[in-house]
C-alpha positions as CSV (number, residue, x, y, z in Angstrom):
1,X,-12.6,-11.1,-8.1
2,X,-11.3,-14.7,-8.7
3,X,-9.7,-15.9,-5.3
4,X,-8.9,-19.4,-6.4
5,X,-4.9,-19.1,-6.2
6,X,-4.3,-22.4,-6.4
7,X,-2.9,-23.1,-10.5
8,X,-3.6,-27.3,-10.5
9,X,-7.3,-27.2,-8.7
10,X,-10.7,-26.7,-10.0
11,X,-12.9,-23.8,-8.8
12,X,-14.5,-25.7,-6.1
13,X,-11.4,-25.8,-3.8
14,X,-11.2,-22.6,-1.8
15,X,-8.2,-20.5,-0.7
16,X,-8.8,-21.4,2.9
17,X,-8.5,-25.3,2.7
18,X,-5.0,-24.7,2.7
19,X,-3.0,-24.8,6.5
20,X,-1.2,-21.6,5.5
21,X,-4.1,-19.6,4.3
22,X,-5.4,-18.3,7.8
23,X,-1.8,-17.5,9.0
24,X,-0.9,-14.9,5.7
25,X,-4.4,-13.2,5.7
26,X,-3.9,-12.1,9.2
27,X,-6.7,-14.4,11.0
28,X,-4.5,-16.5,13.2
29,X,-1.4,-14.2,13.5
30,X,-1.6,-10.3,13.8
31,X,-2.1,-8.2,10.4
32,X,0.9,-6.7,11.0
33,X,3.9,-9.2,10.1
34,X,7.5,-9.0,10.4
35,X,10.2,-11.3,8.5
36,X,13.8,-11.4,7.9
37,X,14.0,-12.1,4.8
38,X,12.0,-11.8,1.3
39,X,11.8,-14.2,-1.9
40,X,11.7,-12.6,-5.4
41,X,9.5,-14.0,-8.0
42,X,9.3,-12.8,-11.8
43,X,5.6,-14.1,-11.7
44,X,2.3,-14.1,-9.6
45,X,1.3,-17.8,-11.2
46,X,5.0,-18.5,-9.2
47,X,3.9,-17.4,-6.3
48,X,0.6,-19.0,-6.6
49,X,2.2,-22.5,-6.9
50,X,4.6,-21.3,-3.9
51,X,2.2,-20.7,-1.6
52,X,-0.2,-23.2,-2.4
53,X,2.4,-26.2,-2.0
54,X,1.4,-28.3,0.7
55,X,4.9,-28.0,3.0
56,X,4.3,-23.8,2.4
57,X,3.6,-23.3,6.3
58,X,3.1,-19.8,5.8
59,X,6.6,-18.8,7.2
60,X,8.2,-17.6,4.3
61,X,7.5,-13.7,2.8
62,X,6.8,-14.1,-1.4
63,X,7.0,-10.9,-3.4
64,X,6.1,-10.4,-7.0
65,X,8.8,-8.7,-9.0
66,X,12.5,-9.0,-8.9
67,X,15.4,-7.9,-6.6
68,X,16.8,-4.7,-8.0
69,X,20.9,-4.7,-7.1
70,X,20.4,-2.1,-4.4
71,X,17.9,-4.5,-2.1
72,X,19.5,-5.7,1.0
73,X,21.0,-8.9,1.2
74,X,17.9,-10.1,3.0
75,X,16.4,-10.1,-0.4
76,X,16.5,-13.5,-2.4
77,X,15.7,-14.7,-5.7
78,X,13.1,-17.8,-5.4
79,X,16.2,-20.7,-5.3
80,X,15.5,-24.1,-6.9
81,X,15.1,-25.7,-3.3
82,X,12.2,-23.7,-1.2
83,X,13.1,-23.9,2.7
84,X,9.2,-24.7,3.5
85,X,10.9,-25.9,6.5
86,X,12.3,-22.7,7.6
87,X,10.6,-20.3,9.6
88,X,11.7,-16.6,8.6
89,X,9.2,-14.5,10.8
90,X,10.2,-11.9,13.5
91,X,8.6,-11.9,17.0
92,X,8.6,-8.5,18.3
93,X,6.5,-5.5,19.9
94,X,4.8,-3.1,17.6
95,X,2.7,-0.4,18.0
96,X,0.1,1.3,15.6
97,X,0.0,5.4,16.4
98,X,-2.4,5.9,13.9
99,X,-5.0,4.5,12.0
100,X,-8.0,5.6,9.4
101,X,-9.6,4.7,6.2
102,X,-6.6,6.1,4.5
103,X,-3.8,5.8,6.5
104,X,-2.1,3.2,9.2
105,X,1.4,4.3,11.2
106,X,3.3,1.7,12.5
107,X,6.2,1.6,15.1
108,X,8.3,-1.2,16.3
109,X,10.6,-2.3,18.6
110,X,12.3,-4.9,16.1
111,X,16.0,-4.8,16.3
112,X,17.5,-1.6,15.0
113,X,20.8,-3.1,14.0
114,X,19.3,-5.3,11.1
115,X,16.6,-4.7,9.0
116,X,13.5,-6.3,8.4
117,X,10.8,-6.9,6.0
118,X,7.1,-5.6,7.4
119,X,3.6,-6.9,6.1
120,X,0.4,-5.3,6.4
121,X,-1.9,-8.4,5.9
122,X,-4.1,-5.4,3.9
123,X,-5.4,-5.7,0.2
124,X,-2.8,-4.0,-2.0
125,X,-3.7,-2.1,-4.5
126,X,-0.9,0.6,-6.7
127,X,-2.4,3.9,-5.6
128,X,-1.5,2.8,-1.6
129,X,2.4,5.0,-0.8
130,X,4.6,4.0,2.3
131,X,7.1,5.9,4.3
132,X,9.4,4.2,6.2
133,X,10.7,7.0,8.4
134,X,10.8,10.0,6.8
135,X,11.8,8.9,3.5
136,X,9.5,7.6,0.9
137,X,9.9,3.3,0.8
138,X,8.5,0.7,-2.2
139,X,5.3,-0.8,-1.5
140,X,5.6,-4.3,-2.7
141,X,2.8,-6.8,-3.5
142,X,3.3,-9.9,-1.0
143,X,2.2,-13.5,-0.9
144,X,-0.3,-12.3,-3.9
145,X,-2.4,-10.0,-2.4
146,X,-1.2,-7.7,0.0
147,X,2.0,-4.9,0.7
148,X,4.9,-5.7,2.2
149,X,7.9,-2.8,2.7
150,X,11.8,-3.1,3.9
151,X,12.4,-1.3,6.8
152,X,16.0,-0.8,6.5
153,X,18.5,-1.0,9.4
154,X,18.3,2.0,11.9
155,X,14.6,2.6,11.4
156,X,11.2,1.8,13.5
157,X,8.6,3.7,12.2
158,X,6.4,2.6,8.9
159,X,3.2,4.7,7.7
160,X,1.4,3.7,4.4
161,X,-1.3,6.4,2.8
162,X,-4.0,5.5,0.5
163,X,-3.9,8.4,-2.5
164,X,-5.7,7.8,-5.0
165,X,-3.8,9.2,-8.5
166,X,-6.8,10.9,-9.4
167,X,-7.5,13.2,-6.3
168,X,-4.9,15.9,-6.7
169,X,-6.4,16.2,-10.3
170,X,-10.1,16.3,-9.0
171,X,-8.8,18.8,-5.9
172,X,-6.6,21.3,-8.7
173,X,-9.8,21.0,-11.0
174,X,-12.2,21.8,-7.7
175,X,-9.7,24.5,-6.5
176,X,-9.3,26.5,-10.5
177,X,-13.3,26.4,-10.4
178,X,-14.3,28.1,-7.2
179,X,-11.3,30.6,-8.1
180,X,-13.0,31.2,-11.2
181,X,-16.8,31.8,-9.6
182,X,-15.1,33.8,-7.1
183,X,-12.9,36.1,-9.0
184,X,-16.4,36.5,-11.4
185,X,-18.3,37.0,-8.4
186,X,-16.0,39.8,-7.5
187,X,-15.5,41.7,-10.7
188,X,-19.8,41.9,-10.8
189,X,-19.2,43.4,-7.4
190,X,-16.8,45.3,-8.3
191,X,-18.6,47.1,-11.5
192,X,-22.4,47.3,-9.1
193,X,-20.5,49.3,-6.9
194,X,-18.8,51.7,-9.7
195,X,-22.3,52.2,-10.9
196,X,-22.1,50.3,-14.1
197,X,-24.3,47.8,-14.1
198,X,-28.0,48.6,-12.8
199,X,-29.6,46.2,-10.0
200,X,-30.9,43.5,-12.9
201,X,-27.4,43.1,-14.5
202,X,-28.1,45.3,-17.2
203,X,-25.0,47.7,-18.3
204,X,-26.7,51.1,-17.4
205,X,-25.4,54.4,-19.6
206,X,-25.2,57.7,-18.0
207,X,-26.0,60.6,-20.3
């Protein structure tokens, strides 16, 4: 995979030259980021040139797409003037309850009375689903390449599950095949013991 975000160099400059780099991949601040607000932009080259702007101190929460009427007004469209300056992050208190290959729950004590954007400083790829309490919550892509959800006022708790699209079909497909050896398992049983088929499997004819 190409990692060379930045639009105006050659392929000798690497990602982490740039200040801001260590900060959004989670190496000098927790995985787990909090934000008050989110940028909109229509395009990932957009958010390439965002982030790889030299006053981009990593601060600020990019997301590809657009801000559909019902986001929050924490939600922004990119403006002409980027405040580089500003610094939009949340300090607070989390806790993870549960973590595996597939699966990462998240609680936190950020203020309940405002919501808050959360990022998970975690590759993002389109088969990963989030929760944010008990009702099912967009996964967006952030910063380029990882997931970022809104956690809407009144709510603390944040799980994302990695499910593959594929899986249910493989499981149903598994599941109709072992019915099927099973149910023809049975009805061989079931005609050995009425007496009509012989020991080898051949039909056997009473007289």
């Amino acid at each position: 995979m190409n990692f060379n975000f930045w639009p105006d160099s050659d392929d000798s400059v690497a990602p982490d030259t740039h200040p801001a780099y260590f900060k959004i991949a989670g190496a000098t601040e927790d995985r787990i980021q909090f934000f008050s607000s989110a940028y909109f932009a229509e395009s990932e080259f957009e958010i390439a040139r965002l982030i790889s702007a030299d006053a981009y101190k990593g601060d600020l929460l990019f997301l590809s797409g657009q801000a559909s009427r019902d986001m929050p007004s924490s939600a922004h469209k990119v403006p002409q003037e980027i405040p580089f300056e500003a610094n939009q992050r949340l300090e607070t208190v989390y806790e993870v309850t549960r973590f595996d290959a597939n699966n990462i729950e998240i609680r936190s004590d950020a203020p309940i009375d405002t919501g808050f954007w959360l990022m998970y400083s975690d590759v993002w790829h389109p088969d990963w689903h989030a929760t944010v309490g008990s009702s099912p919550a967009k996964i967006y892509r952030a910063n380029l390449a990882y997931k970022a959800v809104y956690v809407p006022k009144g709510e603390r708790s944040v799980r994302f599950t990695f499910a593959p699209r594929y899986r249910s079909a493989v499981l149903k497909f598994l599941g109709l095949n072992s019915a099927l050896w099973f149910g023809g398992l049975f009805w061989m049983a079931l005609l050995i013991f009425r007496g009509k088929i012989d020991r080898h499997g051949s039909a056997s004819h009473r007289r």
